[in-house]
C-alpha positions as CSV (number, residue, x, y, z in Angstrom):
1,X,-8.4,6.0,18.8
2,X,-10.2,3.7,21.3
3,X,-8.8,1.5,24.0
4,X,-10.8,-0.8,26.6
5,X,-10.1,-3.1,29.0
6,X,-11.2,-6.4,29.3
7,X,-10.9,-8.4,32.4
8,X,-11.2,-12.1,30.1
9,X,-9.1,-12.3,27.1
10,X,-12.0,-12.9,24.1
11,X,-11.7,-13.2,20.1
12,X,-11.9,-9.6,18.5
13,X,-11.4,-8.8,14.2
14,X,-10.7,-5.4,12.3
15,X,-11.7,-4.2,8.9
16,X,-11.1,-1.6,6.3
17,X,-12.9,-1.9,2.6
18,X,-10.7,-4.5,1.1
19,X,-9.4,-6.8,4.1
20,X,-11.0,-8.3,7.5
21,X,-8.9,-9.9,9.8
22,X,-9.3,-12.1,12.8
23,X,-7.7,-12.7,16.1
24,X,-7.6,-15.4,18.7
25,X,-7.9,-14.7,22.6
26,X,-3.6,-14.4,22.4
27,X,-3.6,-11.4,19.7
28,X,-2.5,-13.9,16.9
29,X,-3.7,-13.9,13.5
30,X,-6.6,-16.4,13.3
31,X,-7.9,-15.6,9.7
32,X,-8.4,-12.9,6.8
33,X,-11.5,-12.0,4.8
34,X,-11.5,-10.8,1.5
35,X,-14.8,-10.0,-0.3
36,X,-17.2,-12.8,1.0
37,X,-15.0,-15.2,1.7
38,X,-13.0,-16.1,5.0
39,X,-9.7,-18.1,4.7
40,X,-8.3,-19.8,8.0
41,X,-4.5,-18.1,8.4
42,X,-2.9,-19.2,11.8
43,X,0.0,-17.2,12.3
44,X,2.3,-18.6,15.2
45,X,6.4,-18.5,15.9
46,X,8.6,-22.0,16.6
47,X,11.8,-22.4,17.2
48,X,14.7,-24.9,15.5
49,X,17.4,-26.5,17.7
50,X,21.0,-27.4,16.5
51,X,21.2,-31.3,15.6
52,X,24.7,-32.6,17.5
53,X,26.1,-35.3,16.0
54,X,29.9,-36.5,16.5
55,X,32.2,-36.2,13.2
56,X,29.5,-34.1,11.5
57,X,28.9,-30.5,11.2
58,X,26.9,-28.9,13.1
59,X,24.5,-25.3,12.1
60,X,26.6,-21.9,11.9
61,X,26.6,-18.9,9.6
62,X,26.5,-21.1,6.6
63,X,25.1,-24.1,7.5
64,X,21.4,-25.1,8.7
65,X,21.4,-28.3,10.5
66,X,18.4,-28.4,12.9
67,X,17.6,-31.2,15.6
68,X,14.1,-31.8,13.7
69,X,11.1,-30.3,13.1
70,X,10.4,-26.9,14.6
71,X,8.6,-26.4,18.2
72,X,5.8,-24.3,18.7
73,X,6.8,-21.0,21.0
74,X,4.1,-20.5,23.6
75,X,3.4,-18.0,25.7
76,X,0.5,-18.0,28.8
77,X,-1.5,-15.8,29.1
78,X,0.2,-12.7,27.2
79,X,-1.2,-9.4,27.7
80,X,-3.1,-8.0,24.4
81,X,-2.8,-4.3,23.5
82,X,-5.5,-3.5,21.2
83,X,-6.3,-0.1,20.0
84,X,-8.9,0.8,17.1
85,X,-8.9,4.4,14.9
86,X,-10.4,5.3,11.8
87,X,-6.8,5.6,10.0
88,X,-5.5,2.3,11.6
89,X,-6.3,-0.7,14.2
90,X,-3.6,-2.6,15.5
91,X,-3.2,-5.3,18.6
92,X,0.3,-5.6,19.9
93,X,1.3,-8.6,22.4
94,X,4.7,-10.0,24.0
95,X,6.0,-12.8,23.0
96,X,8.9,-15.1,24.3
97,X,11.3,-13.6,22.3
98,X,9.3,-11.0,19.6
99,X,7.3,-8.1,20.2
100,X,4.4,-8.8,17.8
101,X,2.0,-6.4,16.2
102,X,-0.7,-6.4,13.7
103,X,-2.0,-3.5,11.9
104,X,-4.7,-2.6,9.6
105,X,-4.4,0.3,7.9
106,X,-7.7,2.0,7.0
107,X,-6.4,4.1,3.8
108,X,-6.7,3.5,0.4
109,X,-3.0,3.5,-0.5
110,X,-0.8,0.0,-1.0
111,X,-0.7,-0.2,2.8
112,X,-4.6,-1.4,3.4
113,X,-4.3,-4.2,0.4
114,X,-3.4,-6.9,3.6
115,X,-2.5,-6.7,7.6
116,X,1.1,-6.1,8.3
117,X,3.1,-7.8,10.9
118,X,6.0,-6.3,12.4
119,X,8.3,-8.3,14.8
120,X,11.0,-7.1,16.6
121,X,13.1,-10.5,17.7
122,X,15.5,-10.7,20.3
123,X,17.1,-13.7,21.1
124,X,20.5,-12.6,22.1
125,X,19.9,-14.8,25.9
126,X,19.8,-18.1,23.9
127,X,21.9,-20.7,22.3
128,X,21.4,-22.6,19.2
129,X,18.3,-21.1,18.7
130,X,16.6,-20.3,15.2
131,X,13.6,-19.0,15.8
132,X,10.4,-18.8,12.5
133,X,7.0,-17.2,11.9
134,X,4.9,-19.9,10.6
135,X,1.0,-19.1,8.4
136,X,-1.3,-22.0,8.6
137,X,-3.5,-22.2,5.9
138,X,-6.6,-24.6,4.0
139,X,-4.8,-23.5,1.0
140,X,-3.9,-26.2,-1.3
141,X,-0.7,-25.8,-2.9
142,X,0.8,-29.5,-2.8
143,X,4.6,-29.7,-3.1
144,X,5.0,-26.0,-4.7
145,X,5.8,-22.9,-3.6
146,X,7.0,-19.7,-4.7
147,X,9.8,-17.3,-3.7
148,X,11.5,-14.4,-5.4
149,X,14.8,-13.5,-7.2
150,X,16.5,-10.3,-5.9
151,X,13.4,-9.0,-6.4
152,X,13.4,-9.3,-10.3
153,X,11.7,-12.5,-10.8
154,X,9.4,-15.3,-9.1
155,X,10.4,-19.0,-9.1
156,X,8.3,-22.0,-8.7
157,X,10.4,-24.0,-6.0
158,X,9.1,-27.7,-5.2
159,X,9.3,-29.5,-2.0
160,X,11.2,-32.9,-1.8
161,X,10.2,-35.5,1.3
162,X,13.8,-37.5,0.3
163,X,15.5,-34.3,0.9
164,X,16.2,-33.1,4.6
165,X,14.0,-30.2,5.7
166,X,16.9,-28.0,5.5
167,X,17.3,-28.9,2.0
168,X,14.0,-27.2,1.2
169,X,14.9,-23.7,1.9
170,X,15.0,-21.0,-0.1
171,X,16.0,-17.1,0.0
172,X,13.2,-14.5,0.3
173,X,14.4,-11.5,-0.9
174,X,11.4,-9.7,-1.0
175,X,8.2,-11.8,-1.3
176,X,6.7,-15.6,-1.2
177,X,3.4,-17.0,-2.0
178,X,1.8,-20.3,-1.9
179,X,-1.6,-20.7,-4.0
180,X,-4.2,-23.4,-5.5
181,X,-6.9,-23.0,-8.0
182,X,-8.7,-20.4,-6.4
183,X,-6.6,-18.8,-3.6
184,X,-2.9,-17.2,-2.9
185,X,-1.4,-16.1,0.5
186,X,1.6,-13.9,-0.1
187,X,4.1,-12.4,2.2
188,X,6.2,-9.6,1.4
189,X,9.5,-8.5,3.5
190,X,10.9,-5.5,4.3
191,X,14.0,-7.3,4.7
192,X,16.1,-10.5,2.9
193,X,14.8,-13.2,5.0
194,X,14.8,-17.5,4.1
195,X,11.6,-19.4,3.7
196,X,9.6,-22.8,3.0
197,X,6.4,-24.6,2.9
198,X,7.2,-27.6,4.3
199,X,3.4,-28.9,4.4
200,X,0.8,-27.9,2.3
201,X,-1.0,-24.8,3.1
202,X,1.9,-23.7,5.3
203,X,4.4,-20.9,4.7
204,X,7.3,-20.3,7.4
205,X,10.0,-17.5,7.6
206,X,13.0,-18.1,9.0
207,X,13.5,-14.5,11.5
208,X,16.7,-15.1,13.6
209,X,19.7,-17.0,14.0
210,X,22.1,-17.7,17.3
211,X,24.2,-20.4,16.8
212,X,27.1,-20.7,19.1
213,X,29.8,-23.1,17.2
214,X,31.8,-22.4,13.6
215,X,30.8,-24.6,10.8
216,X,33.8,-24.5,9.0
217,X,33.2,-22.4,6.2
218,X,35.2,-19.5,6.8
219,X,34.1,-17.6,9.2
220,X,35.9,-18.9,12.5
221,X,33.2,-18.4,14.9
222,X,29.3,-18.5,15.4
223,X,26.4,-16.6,15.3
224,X,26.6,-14.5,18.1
225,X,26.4,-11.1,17.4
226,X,22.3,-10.4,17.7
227,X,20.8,-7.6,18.3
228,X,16.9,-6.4,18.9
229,X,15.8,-7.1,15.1
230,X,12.8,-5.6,13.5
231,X,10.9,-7.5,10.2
232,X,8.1,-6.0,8.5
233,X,5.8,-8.2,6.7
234,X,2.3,-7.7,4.3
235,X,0.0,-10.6,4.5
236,X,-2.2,-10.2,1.2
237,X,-4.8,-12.7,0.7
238,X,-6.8,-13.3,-3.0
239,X,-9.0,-14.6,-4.5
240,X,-8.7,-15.5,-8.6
241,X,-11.5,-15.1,-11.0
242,X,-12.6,-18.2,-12.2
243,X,-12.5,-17.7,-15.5
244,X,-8.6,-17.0,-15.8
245,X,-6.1,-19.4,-16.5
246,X,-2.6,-19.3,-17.1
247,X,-0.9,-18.8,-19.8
248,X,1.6,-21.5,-19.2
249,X,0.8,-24.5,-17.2
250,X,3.7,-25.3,-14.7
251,X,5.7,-22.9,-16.2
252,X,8.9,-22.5,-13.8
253,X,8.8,-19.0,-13.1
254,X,5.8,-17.2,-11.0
255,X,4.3,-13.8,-11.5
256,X,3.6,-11.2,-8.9
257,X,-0.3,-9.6,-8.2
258,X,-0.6,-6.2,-8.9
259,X,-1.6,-5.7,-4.8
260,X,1.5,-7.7,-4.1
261,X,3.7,-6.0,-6.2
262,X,2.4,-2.2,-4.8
263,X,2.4,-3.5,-1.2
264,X,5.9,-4.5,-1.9
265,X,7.3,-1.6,-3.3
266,X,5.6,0.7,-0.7
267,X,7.4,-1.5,1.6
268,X,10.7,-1.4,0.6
269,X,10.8,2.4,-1.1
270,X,8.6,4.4,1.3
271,X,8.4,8.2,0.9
272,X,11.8,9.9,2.4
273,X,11.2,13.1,4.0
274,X,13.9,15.6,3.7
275,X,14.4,19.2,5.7
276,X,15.4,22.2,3.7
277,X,18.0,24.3,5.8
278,X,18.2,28.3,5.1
279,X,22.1,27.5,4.0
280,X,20.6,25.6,1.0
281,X,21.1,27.1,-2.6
282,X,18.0,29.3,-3.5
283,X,18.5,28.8,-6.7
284,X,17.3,25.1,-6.8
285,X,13.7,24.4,-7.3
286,X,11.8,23.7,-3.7
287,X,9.6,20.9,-5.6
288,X,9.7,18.1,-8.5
289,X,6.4,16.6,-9.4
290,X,6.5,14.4,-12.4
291,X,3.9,15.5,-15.2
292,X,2.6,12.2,-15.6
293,X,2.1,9.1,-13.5
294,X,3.7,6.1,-15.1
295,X,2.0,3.0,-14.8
296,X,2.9,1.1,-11.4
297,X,4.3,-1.9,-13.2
298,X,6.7,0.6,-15.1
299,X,9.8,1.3,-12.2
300,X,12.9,3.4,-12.1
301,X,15.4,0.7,-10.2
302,X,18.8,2.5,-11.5
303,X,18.5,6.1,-11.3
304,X,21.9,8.0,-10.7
305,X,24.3,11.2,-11.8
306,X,28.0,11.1,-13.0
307,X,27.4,8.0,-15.4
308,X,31.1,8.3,-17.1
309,X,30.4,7.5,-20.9
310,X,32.4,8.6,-23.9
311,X,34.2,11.1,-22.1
312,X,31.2,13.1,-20.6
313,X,29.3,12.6,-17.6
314,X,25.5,11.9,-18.0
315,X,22.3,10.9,-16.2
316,X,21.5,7.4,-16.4
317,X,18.2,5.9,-15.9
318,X,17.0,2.6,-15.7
319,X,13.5,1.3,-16.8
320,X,12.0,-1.8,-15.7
321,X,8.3,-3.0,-17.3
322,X,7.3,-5.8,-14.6
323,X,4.8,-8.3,-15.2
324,X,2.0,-9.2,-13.2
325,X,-0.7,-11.3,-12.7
326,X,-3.6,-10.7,-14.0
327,X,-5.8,-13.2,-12.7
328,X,-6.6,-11.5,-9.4
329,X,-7.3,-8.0,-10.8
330,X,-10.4,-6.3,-10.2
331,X,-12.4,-2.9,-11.5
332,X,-11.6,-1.1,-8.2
333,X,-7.6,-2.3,-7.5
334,X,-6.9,-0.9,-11.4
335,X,-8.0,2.3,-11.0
336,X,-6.5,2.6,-7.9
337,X,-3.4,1.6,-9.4
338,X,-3.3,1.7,-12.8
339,X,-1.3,-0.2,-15.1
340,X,0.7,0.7,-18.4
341,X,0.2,-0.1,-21.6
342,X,4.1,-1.5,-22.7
343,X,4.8,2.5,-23.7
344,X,6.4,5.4,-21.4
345,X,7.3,9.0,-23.0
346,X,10.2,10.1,-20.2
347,X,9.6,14.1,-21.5
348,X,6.7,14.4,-19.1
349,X,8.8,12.9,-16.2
350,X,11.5,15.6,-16.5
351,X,9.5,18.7,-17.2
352,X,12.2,20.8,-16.4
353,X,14.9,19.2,-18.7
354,X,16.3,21.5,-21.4
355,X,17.0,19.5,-25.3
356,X,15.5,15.8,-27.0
357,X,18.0,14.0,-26.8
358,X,18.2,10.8,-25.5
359,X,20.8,7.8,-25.5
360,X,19.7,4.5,-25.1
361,X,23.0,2.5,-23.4
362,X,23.7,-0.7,-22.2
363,X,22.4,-1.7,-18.4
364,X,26.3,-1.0,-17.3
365,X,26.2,2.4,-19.2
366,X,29.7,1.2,-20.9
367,X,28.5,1.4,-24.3
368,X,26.1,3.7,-26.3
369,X,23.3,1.9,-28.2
370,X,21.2,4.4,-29.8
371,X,20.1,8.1,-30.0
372,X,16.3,8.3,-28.9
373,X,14.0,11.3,-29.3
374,X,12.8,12.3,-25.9
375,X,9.2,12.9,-27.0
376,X,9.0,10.0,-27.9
377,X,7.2,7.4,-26.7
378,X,9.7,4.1,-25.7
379,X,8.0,0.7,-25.8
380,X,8.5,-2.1,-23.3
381,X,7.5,-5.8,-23.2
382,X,6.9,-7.5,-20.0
383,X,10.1,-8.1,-17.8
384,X,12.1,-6.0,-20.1
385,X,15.0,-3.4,-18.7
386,X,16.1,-0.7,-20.6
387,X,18.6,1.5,-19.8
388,X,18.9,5.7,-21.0
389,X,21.6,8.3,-20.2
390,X,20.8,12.0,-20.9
């Protein structure tokens, strides 16, 4: 690791093999490089005030009722904390209310496909105060954006001017993108966050909320319970090849990159580390390694023990095929992460398991479907969930 400082606050960038990223004299994203080309992304926070109006309702746990457009948070002359490694750079600066830091992980793993932002937010001193990152772009994306379902599935959302900005909010479960012919910016969460593009080229996240008033929804009081908040984002920028085009035109639902899906999913599974204590049973192997590596658009969401079916308890599994985009793969990012082909044999993935067979069950596990031979190879279309119990 290297630190240095420097008397005059100046412009400084990092770069592993995939990304390069830029910074302004304040430590803010300024813009992100991917192969030859340099795309302007502005990061910057704002803040929404509460609109008071007499006989009307006013913002609270339910409602979002702001005074007008968001205001720009500034802060002079922050103090910018840079530090470069050969695993990692990252620059981390004080904001009025966020600790912000960028990193750039120089590894080959999901983490070093786009910079990620963390932000811990702290606005418990304030009142009616809703505070959002905002990412400037020259991206064209009109009127459209795109923001997930739980996670599942993408969905085209359009802007409406007749609408109030409120109106043109939408949950972010896990990710968001805006794109044009050639380009996509997307933004994936490590936690259930709202979002818009209320201008083209511009992507906002809503971060924190301290609203002092009910809005009469149920609750009986505000927002007042904040405490020191962390997000983690993934900023992934790309480029699509030219020669792609999509296989529906203005289809309603979106589709997920292959770097945005594994940047995702490292994101909100990470590795857990567990400690083994001497009082532990002997008897149970120290390690499980899979045979096999499935295909990183093949998941496990549902996997669990006691499933309660026919008077038995089982294992049930859930399978889930996602599908991706394919117009901003390349040679390197597949065999890095490589991608199935519609099958999966599950024998390889429990080596250790004694007998064939396999039952194939509804996604509640209340009803038995099918008996399936384990070495078998089980075939899966694109969005399709399928659901086992051994």
């Amino acid at each position: 690791m290297s630190e240095e400082v420097s008397p005059s606050p100046s412009e400084f960038s990092f770069q592993n093999s995939r990304v390069g990223v830029s910074f302004n004299k304040q430590g803010l994203l300024k813009a992100i490089k991917t192969g030859t080309t340099t795309i302007p992304v502005h990061l910057d926070f704002a803040k929404y005030g509460v609109a008071f109006r007499h006989d009307h309702d006013r913002s609270g746990a339910y409602l979002f009722l702001p005074d007008g457009e968001a205001i720009e948070i500034k802060a002079e002359n922050p103090v910018v904390n840079v530090v470069q490694g050969p695993l990692l750079s990252y620059v981390t600066i004080q904001l009025p209310y966020v600790k912000h830091k960028a990193i750039l992980y120089n590894t080959p793993g999901a983490d070093g496909l786009g910079v990620e932002i963390q932000n811990t937010v702290d606005i418990q001193k304030t009142n009616n105060f809703e505070i959002v990152m905002r990412l400037s772009t020259n991206i064209n994306n009109t009127d459209e954006f795109f923001t997930d379902s739980n996670g599942y599935q993408v969905i085209r959302r359009k802007r409406f001017k007749k609408l109030p900005l409120q109106a043109n909010f939408y949950p972010m479960p896990t990710k968001a993108y805006i794109e044009d012919k050639t380009t996509r910016l997307t933004v994936v969460t490590s936690t259930p966050l709202g979002c818009s593009s209320l201008n083209s080229g511009k992507l906002e996240v809503m971060l924190d909320r301290r609203l002092n008033q009910d809005d009469n929804l149920g609750v009986g009081q505000g927002v007042l319970d904040n405490h020191p908040t962390q997000h983690i984002f993934r900023i992934i920028l790309e480029k699509k090849m030219s020669s792609c085009q999509a296989a529906v035109i203005d289809h309603p639902a979106g589709f997920a990159t292959l770097s945005a899906s594994v940047a995702s999913d490292s994101l909100l599974n990470p590795l857990i580390k567990m400690l083994k204590s001497q009082d532990d049973d002997e008897n149970r192997a120290d390690v499980y390694a899979p045979e096999f590596q499935m295909g990183v658009d093949l998941s496990v969401p549902t996997f669990k023990t006691n499933v309660y079916i026919e008077g038995k308890y089982h294992t049930g599994l859930i399978l889930h095929r996602q599908y991706l985009d394919t117009c901003f793969l390349d040679s390197v990012l597949t065999k890095q992460f490589p991608l199935s082909e519609g099958k999966v044999n599950l024998r390889p993935l429990f080596p250790h398991l004694e007998g064939n067979k396999l039952y194939k069950a509804t996604l509640t596990f209340l009803r038995t479907e099918t008996l399936v031979d384990i070495n078998d190879d089980i075939e899966f279309c694109p969005m399709e969930m399928k659901a086992f119990y051994l």
